[in-house]
Backbone as CSV, one residue per row, in Angstrom:
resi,resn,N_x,N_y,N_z,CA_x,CA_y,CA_z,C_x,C_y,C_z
1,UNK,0.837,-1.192,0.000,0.000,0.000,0.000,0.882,1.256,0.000
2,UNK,0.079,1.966,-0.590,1.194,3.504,-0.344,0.785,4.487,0.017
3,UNK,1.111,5.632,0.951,0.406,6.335,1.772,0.820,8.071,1.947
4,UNK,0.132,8.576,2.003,0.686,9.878,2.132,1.043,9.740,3.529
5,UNK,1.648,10.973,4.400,2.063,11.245,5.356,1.740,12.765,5.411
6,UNK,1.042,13.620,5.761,1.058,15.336,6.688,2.049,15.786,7.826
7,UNK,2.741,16.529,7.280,3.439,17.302,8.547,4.087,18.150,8.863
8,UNK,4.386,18.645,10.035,4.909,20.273,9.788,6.141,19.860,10.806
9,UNK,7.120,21.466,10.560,8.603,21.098,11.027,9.158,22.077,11.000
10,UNK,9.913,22.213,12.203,10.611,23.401,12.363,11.927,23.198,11.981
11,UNK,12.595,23.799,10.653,13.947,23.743,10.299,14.898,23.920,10.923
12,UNK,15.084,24.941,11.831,16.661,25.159,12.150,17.550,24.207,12.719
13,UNK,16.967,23.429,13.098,17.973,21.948,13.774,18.463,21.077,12.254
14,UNK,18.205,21.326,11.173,17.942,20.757,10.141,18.821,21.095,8.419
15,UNK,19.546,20.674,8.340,20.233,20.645,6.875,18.925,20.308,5.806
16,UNK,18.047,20.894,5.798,16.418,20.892,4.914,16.046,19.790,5.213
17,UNK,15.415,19.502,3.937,14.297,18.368,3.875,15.107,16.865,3.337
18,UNK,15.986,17.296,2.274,16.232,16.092,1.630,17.503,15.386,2.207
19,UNK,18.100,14.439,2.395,18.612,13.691,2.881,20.050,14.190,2.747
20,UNK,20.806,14.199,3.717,22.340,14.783,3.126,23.094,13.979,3.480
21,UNK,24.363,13.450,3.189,25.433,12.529,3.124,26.200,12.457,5.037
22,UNK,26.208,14.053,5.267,27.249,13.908,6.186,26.079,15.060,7.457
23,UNK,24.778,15.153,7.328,23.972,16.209,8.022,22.933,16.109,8.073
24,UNK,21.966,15.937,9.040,20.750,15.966,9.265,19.649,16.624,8.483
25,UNK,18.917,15.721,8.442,17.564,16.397,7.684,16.324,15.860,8.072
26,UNK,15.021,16.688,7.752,13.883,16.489,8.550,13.169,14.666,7.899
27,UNK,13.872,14.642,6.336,13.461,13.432,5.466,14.281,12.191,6.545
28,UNK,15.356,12.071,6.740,15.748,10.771,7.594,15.410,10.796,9.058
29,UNK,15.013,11.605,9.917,14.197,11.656,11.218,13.233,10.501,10.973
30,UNK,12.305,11.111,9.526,10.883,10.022,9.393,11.373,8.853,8.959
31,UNK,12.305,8.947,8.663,12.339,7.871,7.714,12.802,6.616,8.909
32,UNK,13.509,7.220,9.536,14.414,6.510,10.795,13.036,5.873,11.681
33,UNK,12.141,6.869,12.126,11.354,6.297,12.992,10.423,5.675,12.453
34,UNK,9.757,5.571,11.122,8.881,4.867,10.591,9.373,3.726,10.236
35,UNK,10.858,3.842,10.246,11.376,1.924,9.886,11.553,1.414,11.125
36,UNK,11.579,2.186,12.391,11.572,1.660,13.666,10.281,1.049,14.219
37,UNK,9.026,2.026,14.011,7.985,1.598,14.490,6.938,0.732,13.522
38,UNK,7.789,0.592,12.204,7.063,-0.553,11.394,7.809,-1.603,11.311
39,UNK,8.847,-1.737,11.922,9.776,-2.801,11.863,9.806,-3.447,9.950
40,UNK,10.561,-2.001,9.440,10.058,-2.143,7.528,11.231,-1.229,7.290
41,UNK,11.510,-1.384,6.325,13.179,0.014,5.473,11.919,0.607,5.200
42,UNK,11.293,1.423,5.360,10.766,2.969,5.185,11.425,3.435,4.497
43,UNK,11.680,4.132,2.876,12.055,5.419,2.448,10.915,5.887,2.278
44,UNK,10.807,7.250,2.034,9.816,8.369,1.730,9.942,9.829,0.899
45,UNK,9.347,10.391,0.015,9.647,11.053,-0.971,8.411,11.817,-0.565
46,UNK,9.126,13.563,-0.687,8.634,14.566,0.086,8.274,15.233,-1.033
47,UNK,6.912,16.230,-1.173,6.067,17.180,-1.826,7.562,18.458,-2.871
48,UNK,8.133,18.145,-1.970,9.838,19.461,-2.134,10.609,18.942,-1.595
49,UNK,11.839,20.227,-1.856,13.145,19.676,-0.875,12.776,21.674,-0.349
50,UNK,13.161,21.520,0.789,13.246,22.698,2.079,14.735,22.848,2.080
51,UNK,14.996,24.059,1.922,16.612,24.762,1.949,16.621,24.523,3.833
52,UNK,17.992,24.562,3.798,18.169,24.293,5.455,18.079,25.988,6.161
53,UNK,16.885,25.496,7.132,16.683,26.450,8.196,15.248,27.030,7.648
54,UNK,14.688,26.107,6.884,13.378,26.518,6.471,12.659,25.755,7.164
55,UNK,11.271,25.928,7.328,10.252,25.838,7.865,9.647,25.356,7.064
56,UNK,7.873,24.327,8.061,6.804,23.844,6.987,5.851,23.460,7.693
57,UNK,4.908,24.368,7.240,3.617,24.388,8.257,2.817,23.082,7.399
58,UNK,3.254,22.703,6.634,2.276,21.990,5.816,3.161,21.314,4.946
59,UNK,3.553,19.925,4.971,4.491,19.062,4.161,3.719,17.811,3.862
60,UNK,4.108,17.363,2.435,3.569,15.673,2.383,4.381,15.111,2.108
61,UNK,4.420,13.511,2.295,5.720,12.514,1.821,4.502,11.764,1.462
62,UNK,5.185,10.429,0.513,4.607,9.424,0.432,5.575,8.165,0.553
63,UNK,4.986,7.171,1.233,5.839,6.122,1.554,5.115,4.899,1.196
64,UNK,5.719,3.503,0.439,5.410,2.078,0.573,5.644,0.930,1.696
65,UNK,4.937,0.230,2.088,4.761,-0.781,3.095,3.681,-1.729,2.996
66,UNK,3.854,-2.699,3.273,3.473,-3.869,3.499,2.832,-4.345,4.485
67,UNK,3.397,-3.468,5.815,2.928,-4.072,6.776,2.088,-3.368,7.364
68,UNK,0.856,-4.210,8.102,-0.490,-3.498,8.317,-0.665,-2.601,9.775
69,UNK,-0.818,-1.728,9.481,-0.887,-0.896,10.814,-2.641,0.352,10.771
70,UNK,-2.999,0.604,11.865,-3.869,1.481,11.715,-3.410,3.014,11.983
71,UNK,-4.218,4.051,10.853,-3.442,5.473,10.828,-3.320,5.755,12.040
72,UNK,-4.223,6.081,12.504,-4.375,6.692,13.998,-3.447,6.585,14.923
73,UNK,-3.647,5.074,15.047,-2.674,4.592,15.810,-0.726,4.845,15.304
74,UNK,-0.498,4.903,14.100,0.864,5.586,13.766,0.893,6.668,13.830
75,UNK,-0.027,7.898,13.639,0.307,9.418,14.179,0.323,9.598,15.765
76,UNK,0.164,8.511,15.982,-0.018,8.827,17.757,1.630,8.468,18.404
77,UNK,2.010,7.030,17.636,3.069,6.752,18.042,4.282,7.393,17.373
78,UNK,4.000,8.168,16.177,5.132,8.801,15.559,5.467,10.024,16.214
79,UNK,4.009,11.088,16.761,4.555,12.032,17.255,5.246,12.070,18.483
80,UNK,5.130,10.871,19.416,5.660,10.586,20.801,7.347,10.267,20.581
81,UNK,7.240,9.602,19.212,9.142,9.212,19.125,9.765,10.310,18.528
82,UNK,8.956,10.816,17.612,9.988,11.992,16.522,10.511,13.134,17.748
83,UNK,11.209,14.013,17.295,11.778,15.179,18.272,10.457,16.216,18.470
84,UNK,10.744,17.295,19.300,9.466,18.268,19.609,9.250,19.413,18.236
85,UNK,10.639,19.020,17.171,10.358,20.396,15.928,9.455,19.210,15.471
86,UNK,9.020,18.286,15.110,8.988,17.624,13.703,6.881,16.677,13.970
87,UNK,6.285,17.135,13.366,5.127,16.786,14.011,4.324,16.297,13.023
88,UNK,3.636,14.868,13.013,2.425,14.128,12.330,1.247,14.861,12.194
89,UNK,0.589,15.178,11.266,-0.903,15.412,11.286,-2.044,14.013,11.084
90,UNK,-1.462,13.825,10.094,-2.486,12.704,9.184,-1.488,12.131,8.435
91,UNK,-2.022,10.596,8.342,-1.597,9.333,7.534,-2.680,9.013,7.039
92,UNK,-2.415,8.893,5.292,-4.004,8.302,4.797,-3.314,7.691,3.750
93,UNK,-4.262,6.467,3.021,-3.740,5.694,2.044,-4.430,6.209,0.713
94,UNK,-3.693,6.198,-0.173,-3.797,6.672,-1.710,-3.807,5.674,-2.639
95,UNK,-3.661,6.004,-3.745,-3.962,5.418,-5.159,-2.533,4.837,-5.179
96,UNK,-2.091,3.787,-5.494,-0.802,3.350,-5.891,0.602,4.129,-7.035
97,UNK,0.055,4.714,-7.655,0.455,5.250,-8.426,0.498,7.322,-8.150
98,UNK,-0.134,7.716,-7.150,-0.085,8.750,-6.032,1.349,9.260,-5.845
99,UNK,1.886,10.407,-6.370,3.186,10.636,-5.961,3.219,11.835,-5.076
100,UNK,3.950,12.378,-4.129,3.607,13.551,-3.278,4.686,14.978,-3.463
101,UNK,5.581,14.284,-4.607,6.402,15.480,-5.721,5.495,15.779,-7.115
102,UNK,5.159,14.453,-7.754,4.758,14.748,-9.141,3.310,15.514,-9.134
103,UNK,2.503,14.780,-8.171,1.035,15.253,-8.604,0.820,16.592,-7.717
104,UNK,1.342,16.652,-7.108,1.065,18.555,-6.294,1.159,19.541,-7.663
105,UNK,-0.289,20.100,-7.143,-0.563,21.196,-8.267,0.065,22.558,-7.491
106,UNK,0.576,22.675,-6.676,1.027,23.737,-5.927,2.009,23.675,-5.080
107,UNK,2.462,25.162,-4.721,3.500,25.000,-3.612,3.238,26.871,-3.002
108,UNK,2.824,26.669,-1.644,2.816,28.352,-1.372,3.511,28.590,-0.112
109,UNK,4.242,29.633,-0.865,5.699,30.120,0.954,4.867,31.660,1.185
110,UNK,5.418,31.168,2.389,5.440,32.448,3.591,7.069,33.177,3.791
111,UNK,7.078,34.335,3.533,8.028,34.825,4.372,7.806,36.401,5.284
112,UNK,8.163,35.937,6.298,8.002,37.105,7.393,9.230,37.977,7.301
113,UNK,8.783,39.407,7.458,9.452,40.557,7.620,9.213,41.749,9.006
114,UNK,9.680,41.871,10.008,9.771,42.762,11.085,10.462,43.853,11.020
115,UNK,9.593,45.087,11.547,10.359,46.419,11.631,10.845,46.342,12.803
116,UNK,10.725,45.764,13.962,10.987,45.838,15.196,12.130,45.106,15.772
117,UNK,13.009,45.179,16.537,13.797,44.095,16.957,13.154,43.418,17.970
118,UNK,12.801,42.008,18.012,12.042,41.713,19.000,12.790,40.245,19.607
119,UNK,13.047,39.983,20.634,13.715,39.093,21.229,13.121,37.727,20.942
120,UNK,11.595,37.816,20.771,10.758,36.426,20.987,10.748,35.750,19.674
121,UNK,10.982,36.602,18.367,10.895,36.436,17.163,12.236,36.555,16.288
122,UNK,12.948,36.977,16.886,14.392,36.604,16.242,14.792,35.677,15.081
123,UNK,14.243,34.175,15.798,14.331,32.872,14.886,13.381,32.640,13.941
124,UNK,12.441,33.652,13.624,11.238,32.933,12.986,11.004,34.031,12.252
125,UNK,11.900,35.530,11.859,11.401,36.468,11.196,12.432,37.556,10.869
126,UNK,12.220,38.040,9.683,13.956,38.836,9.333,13.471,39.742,9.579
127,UNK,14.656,40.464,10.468,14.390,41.804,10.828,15.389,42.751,9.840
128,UNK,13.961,44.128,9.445,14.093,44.854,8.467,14.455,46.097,8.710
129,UNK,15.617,46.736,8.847,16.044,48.193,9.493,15.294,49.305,8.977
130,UNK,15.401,49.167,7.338,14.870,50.748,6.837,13.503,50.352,6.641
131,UNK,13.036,51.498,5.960,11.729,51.609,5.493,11.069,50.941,4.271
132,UNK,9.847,50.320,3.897,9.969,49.773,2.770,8.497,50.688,2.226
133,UNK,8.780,50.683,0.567,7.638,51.124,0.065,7.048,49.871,-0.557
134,UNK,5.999,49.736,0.495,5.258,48.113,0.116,4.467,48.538,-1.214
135,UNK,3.542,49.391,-1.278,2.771,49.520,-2.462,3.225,49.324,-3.910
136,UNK,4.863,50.103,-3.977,5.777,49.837,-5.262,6.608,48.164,-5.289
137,UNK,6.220,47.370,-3.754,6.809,46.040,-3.843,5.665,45.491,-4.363
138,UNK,4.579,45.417,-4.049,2.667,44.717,-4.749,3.021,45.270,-6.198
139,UNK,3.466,46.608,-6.606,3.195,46.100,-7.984,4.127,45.692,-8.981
140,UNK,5.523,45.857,-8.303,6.447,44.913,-8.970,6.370,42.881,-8.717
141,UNK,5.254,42.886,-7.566,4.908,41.633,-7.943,4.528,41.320,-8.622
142,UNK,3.577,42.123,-9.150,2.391,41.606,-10.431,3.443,41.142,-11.704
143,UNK,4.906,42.139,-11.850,5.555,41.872,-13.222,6.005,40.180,-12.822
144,UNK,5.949,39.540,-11.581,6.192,37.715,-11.952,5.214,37.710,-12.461
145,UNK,4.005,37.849,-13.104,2.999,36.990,-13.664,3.648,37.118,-15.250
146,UNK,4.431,37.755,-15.454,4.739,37.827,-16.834,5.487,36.991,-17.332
147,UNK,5.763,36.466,-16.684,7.396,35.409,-17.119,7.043,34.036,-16.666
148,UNK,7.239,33.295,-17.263,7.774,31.896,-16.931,9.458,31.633,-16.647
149,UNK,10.468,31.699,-17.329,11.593,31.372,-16.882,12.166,32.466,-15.576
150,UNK,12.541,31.984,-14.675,12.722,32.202,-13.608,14.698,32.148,-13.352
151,UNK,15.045,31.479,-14.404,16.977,31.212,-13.978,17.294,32.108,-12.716
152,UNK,17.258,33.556,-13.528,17.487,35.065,-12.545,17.742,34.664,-11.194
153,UNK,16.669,34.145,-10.504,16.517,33.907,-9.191,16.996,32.397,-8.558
154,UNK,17.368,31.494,-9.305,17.983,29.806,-8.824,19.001,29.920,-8.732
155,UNK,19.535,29.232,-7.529,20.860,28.932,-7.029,21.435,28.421,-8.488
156,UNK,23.026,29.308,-8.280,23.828,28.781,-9.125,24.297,26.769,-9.276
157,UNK,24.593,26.417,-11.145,24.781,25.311,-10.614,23.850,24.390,-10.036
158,UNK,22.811,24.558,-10.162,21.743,23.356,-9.525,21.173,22.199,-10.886
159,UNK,21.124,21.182,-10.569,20.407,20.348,-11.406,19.375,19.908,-11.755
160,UNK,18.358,21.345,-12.752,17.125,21.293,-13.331,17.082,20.944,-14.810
161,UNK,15.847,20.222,-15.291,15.787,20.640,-16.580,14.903,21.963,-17.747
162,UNK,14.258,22.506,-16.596,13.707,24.353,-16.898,13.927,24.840,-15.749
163,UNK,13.820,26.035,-15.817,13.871,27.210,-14.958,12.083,27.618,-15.272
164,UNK,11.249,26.950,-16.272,10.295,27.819,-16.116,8.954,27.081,-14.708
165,UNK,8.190,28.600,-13.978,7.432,28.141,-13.544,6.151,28.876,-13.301
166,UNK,5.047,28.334,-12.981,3.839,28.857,-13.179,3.476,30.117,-11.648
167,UNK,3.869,30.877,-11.516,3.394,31.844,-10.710,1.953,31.967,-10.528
168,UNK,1.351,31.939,-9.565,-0.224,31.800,-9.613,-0.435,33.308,-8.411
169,UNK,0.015,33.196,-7.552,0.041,34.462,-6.587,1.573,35.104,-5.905
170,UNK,0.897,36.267,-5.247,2.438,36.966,-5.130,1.947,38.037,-4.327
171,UNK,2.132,38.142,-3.583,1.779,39.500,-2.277,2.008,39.709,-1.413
172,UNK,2.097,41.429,-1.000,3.055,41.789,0.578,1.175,42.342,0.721
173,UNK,1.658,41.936,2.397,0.467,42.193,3.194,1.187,42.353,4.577
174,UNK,0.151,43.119,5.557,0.780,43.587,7.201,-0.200,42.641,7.517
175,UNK,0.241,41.903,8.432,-0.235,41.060,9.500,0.102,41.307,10.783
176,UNK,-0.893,42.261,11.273,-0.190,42.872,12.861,1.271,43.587,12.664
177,UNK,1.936,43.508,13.456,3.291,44.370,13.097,4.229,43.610,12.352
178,UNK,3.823,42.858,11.249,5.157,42.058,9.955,4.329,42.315,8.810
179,UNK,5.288,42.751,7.853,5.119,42.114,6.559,5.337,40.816,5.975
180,UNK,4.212,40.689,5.620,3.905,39.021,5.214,4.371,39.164,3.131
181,UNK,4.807,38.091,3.262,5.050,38.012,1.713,4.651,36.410,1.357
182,UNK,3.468,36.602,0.188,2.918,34.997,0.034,2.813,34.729,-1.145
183,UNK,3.652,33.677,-1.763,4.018,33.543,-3.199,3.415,32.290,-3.416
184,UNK,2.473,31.863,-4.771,2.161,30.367,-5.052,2.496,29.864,-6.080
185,UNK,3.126,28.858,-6.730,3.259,28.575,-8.094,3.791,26.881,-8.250
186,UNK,3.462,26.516,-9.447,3.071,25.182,-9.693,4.431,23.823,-8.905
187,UNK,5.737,24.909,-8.987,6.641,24.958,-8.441,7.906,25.741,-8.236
188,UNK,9.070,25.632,-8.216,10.061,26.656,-6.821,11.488,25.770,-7.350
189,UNK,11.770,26.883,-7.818,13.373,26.794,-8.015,14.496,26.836,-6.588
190,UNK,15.994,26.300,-6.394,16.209,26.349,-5.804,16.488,27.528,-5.117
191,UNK,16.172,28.333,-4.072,16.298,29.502,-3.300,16.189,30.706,-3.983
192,UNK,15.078,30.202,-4.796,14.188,30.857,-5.673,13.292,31.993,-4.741
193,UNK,12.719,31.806,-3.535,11.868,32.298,-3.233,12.459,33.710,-1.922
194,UNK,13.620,33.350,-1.530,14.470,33.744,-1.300,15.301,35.100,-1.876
195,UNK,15.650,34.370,-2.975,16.142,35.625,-4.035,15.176,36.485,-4.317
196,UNK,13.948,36.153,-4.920,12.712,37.115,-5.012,12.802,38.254,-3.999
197,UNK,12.307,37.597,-2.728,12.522,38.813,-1.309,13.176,39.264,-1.228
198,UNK,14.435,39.407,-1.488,15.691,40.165,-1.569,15.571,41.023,-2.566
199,UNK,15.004,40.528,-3.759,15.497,41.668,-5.260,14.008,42.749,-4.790
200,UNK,12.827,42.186,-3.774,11.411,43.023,-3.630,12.330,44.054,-2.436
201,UNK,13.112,43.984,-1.945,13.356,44.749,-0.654,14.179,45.863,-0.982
202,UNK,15.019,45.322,-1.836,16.198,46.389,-2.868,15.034,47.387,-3.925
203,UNK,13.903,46.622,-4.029,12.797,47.470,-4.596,12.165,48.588,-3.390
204,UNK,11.753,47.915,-2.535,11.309,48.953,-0.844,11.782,49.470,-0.937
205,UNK,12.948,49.687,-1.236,14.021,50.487,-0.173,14.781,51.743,-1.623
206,UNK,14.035,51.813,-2.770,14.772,52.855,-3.462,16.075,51.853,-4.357
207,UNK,16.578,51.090,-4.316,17.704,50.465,-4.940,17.617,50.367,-6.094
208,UNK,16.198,49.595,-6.393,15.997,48.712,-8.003,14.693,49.884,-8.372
209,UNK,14.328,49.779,-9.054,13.266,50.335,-9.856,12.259,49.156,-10.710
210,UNK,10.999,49.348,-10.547,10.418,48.006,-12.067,10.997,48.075,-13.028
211,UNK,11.262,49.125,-13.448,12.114,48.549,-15.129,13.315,47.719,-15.144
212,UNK,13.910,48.084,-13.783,15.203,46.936,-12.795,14.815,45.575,-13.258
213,UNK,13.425,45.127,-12.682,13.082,43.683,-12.936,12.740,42.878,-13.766
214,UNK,12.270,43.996,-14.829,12.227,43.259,-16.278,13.717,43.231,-16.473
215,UNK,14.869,43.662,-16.415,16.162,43.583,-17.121,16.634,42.493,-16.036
216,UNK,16.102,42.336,-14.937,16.995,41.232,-13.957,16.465,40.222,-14.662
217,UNK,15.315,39.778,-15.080,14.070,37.899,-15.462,14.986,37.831,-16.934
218,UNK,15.218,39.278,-17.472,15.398,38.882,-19.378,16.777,38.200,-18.867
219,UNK,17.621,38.879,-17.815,19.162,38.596,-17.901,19.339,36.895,-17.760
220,UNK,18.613,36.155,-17.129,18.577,34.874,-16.382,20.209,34.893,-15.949
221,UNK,20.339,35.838,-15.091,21.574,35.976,-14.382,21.750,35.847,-12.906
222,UNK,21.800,35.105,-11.991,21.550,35.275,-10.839,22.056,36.475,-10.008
223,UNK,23.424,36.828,-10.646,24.493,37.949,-10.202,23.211,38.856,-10.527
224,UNK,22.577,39.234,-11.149,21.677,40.496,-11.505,20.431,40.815,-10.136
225,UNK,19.750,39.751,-9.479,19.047,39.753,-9.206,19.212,40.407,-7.277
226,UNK,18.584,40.254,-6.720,19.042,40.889,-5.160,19.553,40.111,-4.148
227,UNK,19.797,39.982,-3.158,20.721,38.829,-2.296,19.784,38.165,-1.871
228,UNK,20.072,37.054,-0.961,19.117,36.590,-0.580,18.981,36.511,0.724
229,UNK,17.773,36.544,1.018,17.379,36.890,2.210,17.693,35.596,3.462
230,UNK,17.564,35.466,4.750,18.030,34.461,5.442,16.699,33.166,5.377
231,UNK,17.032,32.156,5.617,16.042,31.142,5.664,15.319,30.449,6.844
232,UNK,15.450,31.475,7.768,14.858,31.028,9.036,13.583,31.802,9.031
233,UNK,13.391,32.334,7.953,12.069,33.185,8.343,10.972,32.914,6.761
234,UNK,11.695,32.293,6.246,10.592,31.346,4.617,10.222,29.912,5.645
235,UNK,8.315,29.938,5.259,8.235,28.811,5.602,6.888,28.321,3.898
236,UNK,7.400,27.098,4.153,6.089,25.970,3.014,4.993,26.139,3.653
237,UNK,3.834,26.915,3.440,2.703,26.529,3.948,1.531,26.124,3.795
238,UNK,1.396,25.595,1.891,0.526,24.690,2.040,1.517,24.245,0.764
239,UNK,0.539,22.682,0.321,0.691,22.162,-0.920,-0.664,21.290,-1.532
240,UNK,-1.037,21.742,-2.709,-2.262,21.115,-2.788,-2.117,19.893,-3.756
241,UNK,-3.307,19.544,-4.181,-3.343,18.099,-4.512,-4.529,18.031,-5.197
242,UNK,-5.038,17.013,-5.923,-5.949,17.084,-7.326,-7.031,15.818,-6.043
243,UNK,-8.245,16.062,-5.965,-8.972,15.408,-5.045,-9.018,13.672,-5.022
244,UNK,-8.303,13.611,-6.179,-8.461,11.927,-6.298,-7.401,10.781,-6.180
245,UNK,-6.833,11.280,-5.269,-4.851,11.064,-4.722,-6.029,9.847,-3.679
246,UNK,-6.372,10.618,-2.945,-6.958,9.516,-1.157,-7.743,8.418,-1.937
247,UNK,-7.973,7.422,-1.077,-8.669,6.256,-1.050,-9.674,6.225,-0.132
């Protein structure tokens, strides 16, 4: 049978999502305790891969097994063994052929921005010294709807076969005292979302101009585009799915 998995996770203890040679990641935690408490080699293949020190309010894996267990009863015993970042929602069984990379029609990040220095929020939100002109950052969002290739903004050196991707939303909003920035699209280049916030802040702040950002997307130059911002404060917060994945 093959099964999705739900769950959310706090990065910073964490070299991301996907498995690393010589460093922790949130993918072998599960993987470790689900071959423990199914007495089974568990691998599992995650919705994304999470840059390290990212966050995920909302993650899926899907995993194969054999051996019969009831859901309930494994989110109960998974969240008691896993560590206090890393947390079960739901286990449900799918279509065999159900993948939790291929068939996600989506992927939407959060990233938080603070004017304030605040002690309690340090780890969970970049703090922003100057002033930003949010209204001229909303409408240099709108120019991602124009483009599909994205290079500009992907880590140098990474192993894709496009850079193009479907942008579906894109917006700064105040949520109490942060600027919220919430981007959706079919999928996410590497520290793609990252670079964006950086080249929108160099926009806030007087640096870049819109006509800046059409010449940064035409360049597919990463050197062109703005730095990138830290990754303790991007989190995954949802990923959707076409209704006919569950069983």
């Amino acid at each position: 049978m093959r099964y999705f998995i739900e769950l959310s996770y706090n990065g910073k203890a964490y070299h991301g999502w996907q498995n690393q040679p010589k460093s922790i990641s949130v993918q072998e935690v599960i993987e470790d305790s689900l071959s423990k408490l199914l007495s089974d080699t568990i691998a599992i293949v995650g919705a994304g891969r999470t840059d390290t020190g990212v966050h995920s309010s909302q993650m899926f894996a899907h995993f194969d097994t054999e051996i019969a267990f009831r859901e309930d009863d494994l989110v109960f015993k998974l969240n008691s063994f896993l560590p206090k970042d890393i947390a079960v929602h739901t286990i449900f069984k799918v279509r065999d052929n159900a993948h939790a990379r291929f068939d996600a029609l989506s992927r939407t990040y959060l990233y938080r921005i603070t004017f304030q220095k605040n002690v309690f929020t340090f780890d969970n939100t970049f703090y922003v010294k100057q002033d930003l002109d949010v209204d001229t950052m909303n409408e240099a969002s709108k120019i991602l709807f124009q483009y599909k290739d994205f290079q500009c903004f992907s880590k140098s050196k990474t192993d894709v076969k496009t850079f193009d991707c479907d942008i579906m939303e894109a917006e700064w909003f105040f949520k109490e005292d942060e600027l919220h920035f919430v981007i959706k699209a079919d999928r996410f280049l590497r520290n793609m979302v990252r670079a964006i916030v950086g080249t929108m802040i160099n926009i806030g702040i007087g640096k870049l101009n819109m006509e800046d950002l059409h010449t940064i997307i035409i360049s597919k130059n990463r050197s062109e585009a703005g730095f990138s911002v830290p990754a303790h404060a991007l989190y995954l917060i949802e990923v959707a799915y076409p209704n006919n994945l569950k069983l």
